[in-house]
MDAnalysis code that builds the backbone (N, CA, C; Angstrom):
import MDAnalysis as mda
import numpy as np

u = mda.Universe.empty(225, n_residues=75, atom_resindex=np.repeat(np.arange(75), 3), trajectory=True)
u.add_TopologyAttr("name", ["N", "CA", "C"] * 75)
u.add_TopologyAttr("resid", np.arange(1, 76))
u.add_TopologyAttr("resname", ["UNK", "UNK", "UNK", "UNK", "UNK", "UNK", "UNK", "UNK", "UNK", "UNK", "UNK", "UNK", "UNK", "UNK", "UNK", "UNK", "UNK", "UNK", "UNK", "UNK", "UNK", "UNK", "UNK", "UNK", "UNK", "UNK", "UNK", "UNK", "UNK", "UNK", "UNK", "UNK", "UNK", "UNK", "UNK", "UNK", "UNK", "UNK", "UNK", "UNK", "UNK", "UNK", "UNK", "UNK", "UNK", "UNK", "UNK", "UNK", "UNK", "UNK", "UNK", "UNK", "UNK", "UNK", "UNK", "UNK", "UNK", "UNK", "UNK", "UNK", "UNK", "UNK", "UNK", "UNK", "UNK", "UNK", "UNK", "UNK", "UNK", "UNK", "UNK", "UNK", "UNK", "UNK", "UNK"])
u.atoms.positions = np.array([
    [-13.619, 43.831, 32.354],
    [-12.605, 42.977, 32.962],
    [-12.991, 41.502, 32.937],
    [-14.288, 41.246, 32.996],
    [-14.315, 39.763, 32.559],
    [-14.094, 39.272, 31.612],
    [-14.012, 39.809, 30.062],
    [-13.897, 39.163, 29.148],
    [-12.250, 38.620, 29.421],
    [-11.444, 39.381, 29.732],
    [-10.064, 39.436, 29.583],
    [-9.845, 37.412, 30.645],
    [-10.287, 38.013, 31.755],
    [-10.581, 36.664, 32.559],
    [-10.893, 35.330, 32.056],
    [-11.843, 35.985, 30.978],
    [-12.664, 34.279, 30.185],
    [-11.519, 33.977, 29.567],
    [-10.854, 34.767, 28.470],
    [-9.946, 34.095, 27.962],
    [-8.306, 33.410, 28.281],
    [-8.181, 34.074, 29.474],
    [-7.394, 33.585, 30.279],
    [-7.655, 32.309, 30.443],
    [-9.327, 31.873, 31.114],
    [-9.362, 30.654, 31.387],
    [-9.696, 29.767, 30.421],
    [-10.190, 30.113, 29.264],
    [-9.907, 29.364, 27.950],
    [-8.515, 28.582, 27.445],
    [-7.849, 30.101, 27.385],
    [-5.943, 29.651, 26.725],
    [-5.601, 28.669, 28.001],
    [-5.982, 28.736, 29.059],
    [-5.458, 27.671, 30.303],
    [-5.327, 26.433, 29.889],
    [-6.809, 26.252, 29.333],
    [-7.588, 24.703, 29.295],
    [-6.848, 24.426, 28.283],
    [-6.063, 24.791, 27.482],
    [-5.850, 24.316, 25.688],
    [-4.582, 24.228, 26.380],
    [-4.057, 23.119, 26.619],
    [-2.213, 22.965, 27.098],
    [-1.992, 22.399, 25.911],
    [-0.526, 22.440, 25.478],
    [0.263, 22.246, 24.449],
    [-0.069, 20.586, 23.618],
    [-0.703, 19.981, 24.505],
    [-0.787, 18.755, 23.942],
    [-1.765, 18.308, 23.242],
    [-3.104, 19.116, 23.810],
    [-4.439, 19.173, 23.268],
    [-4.313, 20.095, 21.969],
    [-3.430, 21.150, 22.014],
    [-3.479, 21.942, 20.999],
    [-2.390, 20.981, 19.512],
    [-1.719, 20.581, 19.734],
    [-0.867, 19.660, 19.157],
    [-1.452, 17.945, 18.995],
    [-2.408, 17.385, 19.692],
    [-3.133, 16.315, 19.496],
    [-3.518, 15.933, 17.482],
    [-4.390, 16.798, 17.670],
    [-4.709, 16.664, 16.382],
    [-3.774, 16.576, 14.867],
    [-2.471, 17.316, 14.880],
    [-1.425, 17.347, 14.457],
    [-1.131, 16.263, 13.954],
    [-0.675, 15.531, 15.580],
    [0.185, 14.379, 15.043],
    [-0.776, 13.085, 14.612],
    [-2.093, 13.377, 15.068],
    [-2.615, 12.471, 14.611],
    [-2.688, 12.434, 13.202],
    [-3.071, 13.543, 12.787],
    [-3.000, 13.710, 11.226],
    [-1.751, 13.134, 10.802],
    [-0.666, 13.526, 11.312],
    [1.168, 13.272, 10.264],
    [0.442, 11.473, 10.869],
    [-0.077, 11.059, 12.127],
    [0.465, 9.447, 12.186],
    [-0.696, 8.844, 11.164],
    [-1.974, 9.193, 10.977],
    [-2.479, 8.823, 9.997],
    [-1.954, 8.661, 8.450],
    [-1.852, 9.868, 8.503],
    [-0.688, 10.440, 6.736],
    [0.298, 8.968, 6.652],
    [1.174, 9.089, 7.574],
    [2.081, 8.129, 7.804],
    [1.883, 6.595, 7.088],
    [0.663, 6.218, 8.248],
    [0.331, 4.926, 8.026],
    [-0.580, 4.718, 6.399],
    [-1.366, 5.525, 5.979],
    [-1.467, 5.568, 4.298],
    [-0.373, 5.587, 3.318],
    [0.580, 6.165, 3.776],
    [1.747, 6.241, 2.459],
    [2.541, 4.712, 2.905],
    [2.644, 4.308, 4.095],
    [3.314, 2.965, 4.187],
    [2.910, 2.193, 3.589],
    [0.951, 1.863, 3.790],
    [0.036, 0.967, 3.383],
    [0.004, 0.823, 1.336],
    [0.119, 2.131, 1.274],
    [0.261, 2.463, -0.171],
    [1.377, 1.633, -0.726],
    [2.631, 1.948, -0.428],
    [3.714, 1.722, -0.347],
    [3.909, 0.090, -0.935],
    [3.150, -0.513, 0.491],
    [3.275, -1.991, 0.810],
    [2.537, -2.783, 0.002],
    [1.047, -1.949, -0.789],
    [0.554, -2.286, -1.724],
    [1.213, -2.342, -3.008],
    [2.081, -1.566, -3.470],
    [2.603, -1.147, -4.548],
    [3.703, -2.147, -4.848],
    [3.903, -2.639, -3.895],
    [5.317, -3.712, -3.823],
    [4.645, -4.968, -4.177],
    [3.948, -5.239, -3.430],
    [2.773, -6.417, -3.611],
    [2.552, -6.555, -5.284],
    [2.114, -5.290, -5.301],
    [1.418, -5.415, -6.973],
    [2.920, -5.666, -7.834],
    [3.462, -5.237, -8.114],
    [5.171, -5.676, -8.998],
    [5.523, -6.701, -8.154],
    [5.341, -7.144, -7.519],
    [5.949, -8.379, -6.966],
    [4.986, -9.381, -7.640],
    [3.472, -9.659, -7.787],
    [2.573, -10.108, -7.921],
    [2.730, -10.347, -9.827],
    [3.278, -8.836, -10.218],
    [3.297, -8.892, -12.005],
    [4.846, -9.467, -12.220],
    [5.564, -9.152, -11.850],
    [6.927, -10.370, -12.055],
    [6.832, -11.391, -12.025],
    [5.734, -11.806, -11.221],
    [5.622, -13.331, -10.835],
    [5.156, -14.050, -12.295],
    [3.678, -13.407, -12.590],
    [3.186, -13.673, -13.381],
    [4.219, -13.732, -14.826],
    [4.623, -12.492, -15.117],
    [6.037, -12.128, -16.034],
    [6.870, -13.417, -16.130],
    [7.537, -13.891, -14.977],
    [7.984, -15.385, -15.197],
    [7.120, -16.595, -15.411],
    [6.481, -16.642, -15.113],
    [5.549, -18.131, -15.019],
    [4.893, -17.840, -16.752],
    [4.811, -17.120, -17.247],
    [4.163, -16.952, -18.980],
    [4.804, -17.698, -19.546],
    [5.968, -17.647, -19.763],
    [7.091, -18.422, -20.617],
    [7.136, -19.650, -20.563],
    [7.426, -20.189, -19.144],
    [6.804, -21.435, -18.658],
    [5.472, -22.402, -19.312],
    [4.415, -21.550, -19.054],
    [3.211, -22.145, -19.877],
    [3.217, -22.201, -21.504],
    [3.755, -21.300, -21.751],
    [3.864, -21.466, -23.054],
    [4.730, -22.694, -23.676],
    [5.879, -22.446, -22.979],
    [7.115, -23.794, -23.396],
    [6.500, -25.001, -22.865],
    [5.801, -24.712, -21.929],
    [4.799, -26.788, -21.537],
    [3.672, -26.894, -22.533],
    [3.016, -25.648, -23.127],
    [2.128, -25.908, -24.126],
    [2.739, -26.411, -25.486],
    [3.795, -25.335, -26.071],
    [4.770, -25.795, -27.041],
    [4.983, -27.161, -27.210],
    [5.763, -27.694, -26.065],
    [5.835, -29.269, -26.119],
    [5.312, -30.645, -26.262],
    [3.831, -29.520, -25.454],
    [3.070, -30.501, -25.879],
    [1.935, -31.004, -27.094],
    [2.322, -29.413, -28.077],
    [1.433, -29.726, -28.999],
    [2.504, -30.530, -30.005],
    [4.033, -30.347, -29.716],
    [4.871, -30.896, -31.080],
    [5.180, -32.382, -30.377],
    [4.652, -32.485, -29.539],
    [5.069, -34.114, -29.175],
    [3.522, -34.563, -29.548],
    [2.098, -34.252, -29.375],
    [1.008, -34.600, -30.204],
    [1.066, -34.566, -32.157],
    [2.371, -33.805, -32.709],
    [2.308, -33.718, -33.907],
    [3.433, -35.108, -34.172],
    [4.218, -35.231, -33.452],
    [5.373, -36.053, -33.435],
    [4.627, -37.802, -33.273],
    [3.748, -37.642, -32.396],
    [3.049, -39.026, -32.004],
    [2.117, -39.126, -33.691],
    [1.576, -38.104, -34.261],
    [0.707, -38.953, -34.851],
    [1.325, -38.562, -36.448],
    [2.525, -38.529, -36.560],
    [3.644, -38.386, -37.905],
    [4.490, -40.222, -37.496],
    [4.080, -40.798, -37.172],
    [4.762, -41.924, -36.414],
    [3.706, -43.319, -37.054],
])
């Protein structure tokens, strides 16, 4: 008859929240990695578009400036 007792007072101690604690910590961890991921991933294509536009740019200020150095010394 005691064993039956111990576990009685075992299952007592474990209330629904302690038994469920760990749970949600896991899904709120999970959570906050796939956001972080997420927020990284945006960053990065946001970061390569940028770059994507600004190429053309350098190139057309380099362009100009090598045919206005060919233009100055055809003169």
């Amino acid at each position: 008859m005691v064993i039956p007792r111990r576990k009685v007072i075992i299952t007592l101690g474990k209330t629904p929240l302690k038994r469920l604690l760990p749970l949600l910590l896991g899904v709120l961890a999970s959570l906050a990695v796939l956001l972080t991921w997420q927020q990284l991933t945006l960053n990065g294509q946001i970061h390569i578009e940028e770059l994507i536009q600004q190429e053309p740019n350098a190139i057309q200020s380099q362009l100009s400036e090598e045919l206005s150095i060919r233009m100055l010394t055809l003169r």
